[in-house]
C-alpha positions in Angstrom: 51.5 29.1 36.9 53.3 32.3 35.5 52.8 32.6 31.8 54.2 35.4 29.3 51.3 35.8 26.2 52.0 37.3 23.1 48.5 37.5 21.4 45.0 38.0 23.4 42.9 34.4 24.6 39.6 33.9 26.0 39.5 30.6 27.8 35.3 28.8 28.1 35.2 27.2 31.2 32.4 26.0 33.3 32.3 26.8 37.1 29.6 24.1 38.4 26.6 25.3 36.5 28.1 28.5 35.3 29.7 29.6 32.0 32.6 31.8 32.7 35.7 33.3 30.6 39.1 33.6 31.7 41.0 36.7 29.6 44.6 36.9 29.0 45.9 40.0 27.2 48.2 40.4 24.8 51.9 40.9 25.9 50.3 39.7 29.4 53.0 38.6 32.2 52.2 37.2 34.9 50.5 34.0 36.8 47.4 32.1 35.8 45.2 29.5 37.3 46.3 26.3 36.9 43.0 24.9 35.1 44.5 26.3 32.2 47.2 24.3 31.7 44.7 21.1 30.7 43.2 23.5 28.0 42.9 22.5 24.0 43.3 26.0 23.3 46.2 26.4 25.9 48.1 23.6 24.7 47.9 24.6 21.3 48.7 28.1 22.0 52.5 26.9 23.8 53.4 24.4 21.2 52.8 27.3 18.6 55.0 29.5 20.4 51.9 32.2 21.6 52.0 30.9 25.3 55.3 31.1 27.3 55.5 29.0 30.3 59.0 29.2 31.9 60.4 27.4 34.9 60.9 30.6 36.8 60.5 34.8 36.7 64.2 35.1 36.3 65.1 36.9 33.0 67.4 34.6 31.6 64.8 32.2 32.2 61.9 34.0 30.2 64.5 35.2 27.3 65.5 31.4 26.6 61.4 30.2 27.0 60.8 33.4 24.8 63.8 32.2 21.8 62.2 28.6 22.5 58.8 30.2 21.6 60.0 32.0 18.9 61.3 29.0 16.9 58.0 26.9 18.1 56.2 29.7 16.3 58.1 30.0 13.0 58.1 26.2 12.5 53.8 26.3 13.0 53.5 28.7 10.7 52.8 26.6 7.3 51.4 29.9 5.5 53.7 30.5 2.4 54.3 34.0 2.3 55.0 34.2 5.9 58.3 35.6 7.0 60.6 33.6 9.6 61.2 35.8 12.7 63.7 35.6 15.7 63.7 37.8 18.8 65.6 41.0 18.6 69.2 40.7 21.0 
């Protein structure tokens, strides 16, 4: 699944009898596995506007999942001082 992330994630998961840790980077974009997707913290993380996960690489594609994101992100943010943003054209 190709994903675009703003902010850095570790993601716990258990490989048989193993603990491992997936890492996704800040301003990482690119594919991860699949697995992810069924994630608590992956979930929260694209309905909050952090995790991108558009239908294609094509740019137009990633701008309109990135504006999507954007006002996903605004709206989650319930803190009172914070300020509203929108991507940059």
């Amino acid at each position: 699944m190709f994903i675009v992330s703003k902010r850095n994630f570790n993601f716990d998961y258990f490989d048989g009898t193993d603990r491992k840790r997936y890492h996704v980077p800040a301003e990482y974009m690119g594919t991860v596995p699949d697995f992810l997707a069924e994630m608590p913290l992956f979930k929260s993380a694209v309905k909050g506007g952090l995790i991108l996960v558009p239908d294609t690489t094509a740019d137009k594609a990633l701008h309109k999942a990135e504006d999507k994101a954007a006002q996903a992100e605004a709206a989650a943010d319930i803190r009172p001082d914070a300020k509203k943003r929108t991507r940059k054209k």
